[in-house]
C-alpha positions as CSV (number, residue, x, y, z in Angstrom):
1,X,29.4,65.4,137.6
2,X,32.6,65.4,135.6
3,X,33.6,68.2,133.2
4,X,35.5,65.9,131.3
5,X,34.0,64.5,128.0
6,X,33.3,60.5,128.6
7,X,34.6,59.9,125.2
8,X,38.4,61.6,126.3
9,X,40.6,59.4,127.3
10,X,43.5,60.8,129.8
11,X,47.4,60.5,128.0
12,X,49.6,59.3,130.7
13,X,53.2,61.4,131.2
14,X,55.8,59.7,129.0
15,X,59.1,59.0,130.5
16,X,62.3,58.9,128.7
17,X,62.9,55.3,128.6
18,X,65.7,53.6,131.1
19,X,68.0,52.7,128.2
20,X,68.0,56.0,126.7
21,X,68.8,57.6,130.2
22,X,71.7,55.2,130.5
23,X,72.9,55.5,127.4
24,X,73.4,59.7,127.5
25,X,75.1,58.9,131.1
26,X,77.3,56.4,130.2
27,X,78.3,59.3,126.9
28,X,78.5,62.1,129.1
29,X,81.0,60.0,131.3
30,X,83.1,58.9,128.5
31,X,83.4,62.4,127.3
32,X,84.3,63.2,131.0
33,X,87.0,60.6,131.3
34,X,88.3,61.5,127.8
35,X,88.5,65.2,129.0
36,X,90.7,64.4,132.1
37,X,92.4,61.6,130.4
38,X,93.9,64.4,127.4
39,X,94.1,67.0,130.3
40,X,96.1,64.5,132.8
41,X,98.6,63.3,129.1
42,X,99.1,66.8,128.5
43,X,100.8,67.4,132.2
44,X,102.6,64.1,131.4
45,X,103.8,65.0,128.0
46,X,105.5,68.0,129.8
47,X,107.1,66.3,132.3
48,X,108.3,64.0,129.8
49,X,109.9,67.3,127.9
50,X,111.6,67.8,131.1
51,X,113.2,65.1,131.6
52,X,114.5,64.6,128.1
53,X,115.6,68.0,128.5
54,X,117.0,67.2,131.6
55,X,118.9,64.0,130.4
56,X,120.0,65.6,127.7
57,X,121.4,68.9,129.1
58,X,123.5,66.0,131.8
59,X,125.3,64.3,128.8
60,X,125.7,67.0,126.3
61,X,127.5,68.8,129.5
62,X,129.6,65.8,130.3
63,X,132.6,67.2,132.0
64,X,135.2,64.5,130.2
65,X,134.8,66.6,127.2
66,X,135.4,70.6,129.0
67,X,139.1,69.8,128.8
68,X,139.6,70.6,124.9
69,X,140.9,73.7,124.1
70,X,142.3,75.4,120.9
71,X,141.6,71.4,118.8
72,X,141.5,71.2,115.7
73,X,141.9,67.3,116.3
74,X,138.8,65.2,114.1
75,X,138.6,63.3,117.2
76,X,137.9,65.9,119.5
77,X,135.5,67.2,117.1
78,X,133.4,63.8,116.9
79,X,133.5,63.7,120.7
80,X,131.4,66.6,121.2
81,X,129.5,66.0,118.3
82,X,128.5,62.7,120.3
83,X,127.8,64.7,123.3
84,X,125.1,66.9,121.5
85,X,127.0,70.0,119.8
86,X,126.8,70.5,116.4
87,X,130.1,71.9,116.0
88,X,128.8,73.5,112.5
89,X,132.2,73.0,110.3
90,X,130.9,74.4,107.1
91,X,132.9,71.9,105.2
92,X,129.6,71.8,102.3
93,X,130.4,75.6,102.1
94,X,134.3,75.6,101.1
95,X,134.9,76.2,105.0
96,X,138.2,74.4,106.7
97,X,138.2,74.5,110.6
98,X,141.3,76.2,112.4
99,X,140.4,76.7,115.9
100,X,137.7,75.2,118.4
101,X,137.5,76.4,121.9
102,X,135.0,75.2,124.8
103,X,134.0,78.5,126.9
104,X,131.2,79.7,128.3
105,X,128.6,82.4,127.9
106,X,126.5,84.2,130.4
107,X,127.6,81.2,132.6
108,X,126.1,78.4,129.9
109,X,128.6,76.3,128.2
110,X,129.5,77.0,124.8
111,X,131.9,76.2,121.6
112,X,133.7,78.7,119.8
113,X,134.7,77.8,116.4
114,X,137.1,79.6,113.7
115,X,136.7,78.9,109.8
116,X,138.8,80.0,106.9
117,X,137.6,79.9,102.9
118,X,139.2,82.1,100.1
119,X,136.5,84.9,101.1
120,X,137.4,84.9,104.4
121,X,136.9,84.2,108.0
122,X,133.5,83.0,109.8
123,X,133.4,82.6,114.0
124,X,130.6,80.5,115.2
125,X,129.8,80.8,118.7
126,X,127.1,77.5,119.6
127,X,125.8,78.1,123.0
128,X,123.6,75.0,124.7
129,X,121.9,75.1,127.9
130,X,119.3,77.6,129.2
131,X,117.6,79.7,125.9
132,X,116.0,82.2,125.7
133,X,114.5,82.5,122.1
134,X,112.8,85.7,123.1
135,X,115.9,87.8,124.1
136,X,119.4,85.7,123.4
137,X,122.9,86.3,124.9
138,X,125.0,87.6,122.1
139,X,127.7,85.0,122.3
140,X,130.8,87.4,121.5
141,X,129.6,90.3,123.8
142,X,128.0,88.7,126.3
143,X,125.1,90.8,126.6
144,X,121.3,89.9,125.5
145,X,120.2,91.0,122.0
146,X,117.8,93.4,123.5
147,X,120.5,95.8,125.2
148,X,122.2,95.7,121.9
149,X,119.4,97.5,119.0
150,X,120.6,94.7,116.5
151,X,118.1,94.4,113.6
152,X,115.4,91.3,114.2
153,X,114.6,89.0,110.8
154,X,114.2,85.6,110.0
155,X,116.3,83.2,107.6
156,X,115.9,79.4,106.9
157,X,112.8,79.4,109.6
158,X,115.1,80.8,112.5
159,X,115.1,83.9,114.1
160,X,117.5,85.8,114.5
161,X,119.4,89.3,114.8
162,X,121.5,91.3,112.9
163,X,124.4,93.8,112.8
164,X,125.1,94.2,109.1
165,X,128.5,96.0,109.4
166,X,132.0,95.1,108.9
167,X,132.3,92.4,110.0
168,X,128.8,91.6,110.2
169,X,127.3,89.8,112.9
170,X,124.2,87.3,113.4
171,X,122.8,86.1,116.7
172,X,120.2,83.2,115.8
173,X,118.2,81.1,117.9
174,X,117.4,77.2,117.4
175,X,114.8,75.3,119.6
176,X,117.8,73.9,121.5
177,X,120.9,76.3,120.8
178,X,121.9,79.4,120.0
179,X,124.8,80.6,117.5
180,X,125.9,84.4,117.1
181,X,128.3,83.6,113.9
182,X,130.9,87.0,113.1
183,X,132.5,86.8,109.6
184,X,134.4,89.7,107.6
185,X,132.9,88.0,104.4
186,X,130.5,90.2,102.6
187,X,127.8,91.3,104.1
188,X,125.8,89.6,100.6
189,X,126.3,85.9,102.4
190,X,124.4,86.3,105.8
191,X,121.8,84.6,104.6
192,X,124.1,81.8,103.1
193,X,126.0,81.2,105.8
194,X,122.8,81.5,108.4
195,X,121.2,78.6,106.0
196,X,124.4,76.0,106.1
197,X,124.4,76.8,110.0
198,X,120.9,75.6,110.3
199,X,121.1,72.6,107.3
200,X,124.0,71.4,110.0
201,X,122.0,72.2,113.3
202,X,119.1,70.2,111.8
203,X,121.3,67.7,111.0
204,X,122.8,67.1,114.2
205,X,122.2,63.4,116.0
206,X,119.6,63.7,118.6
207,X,120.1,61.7,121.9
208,X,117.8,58.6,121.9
209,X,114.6,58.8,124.6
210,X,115.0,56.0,127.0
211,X,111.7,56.7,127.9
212,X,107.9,55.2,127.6
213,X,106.2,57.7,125.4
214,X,103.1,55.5,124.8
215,X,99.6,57.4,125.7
216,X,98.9,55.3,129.0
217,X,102.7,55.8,130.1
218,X,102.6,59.6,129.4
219,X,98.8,59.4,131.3
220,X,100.4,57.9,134.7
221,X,103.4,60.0,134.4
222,X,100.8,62.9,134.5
223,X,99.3,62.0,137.2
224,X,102.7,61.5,139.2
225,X,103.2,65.0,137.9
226,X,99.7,66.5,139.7
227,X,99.5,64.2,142.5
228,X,103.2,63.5,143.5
């Protein structure tokens, strides 16, 4: 005889139903996809860095313009303004330009500038190539900050460092540059003269991106990146 009351009726297991099932799947492989989709445009984004970088490095360096020495000439100056420098004149300032040199420091190119007001002189030394923001090359010694004990601050957004004598002497660091200006002027107009050399940095004309930077470009570019 049965234990169970005749009146009780047995409840059958309920089952999530096929369209709810589906529906959580098809989520969790969107959220899947969307996950190696940002993961896959972030390795592309970075590649495309590089190659920006990359282009840009090849025409700022352009070899037709390495030949100038001690100019002064306006055309020589928009020349290498064209290539990338930004050949910081300081004209906004009261500066006048008397002597640009191409060189190089620590084996990277660079442009060495002299500028003359009625406080004195100011030497910009713009160095382009390979930076290191965490530990510069001093443009006029030639050796990194950090062998050097200058004092570390931050003007106009930019780091730098500092030797606050006579003359004093700033080594600052831009995303793409770096510029270790000397001046005898008084030790009062760092931070002025820091300022205009940044307003003019900023100011300088980017080369254009020849480059597809839309999502699904940077995407296959990713995965070129990761799977050759």
């Amino acid at each position: 005889m049965s234990t169970r009351s005749a009146g009780t009726a047995v409840r059958p297991t309920r089952r999530p139903a096929r369209r709810t099932v589906t529906l959580v799947a098809a989520v969790a492989t969107c959220l899947c996809v969307a996950l190696v989709a940002t993961a896959v445009w972030s390795v592309g984004r970075r590649a495309q860095q590089e190659q920006l970088s990359g282009a840009q490095a090849a025409a700022t360096w352009s070899p037709g313009a390495q030949g100038m020495v001690d100019t002064t000439s306006a055309a020589d100056i928009r020349s290498l303004r064209s290539l990338g420098w930004a050949v910081p004149g300081l004209a906004a300032e009261g500066y006048s330009v008397t002597d640009i040199r191409q060189t190089t420091v620590g084996g990277e190119p660079a442009v060495a500038l002299t500028l003359h007001d009625d406080r004195g002189t100011v030497e910009i030394v713009e160095q382009r190539g390979h930076v290191n923001p965490e530990n510069p090359v001093d443009g006029v010694s030639g050796l990194p900050v950090s062998a050097e004990g200058l004092h570390e601050s931050v003007v106009a957004g930019s780091r730098l460092w500092v030797e606050r004598e006579d003359p004093w002497r700033a080594v600052m660091v831009r995303p793409d540059a770096v510029y270790t200006i000397t001046s005898d002027t008084p030790p009062a107009t760092v931070a002025e003269t820091v300022s205009a050399v940044v307003a003019e940095d900023r100011a300088r004309v980017s080369l254009p991106s020849r480059h597809d930077e839309s999502f699904g470009a940077t995407v296959v570019d990713g995965l070129q990146k990761l799977f050759g």
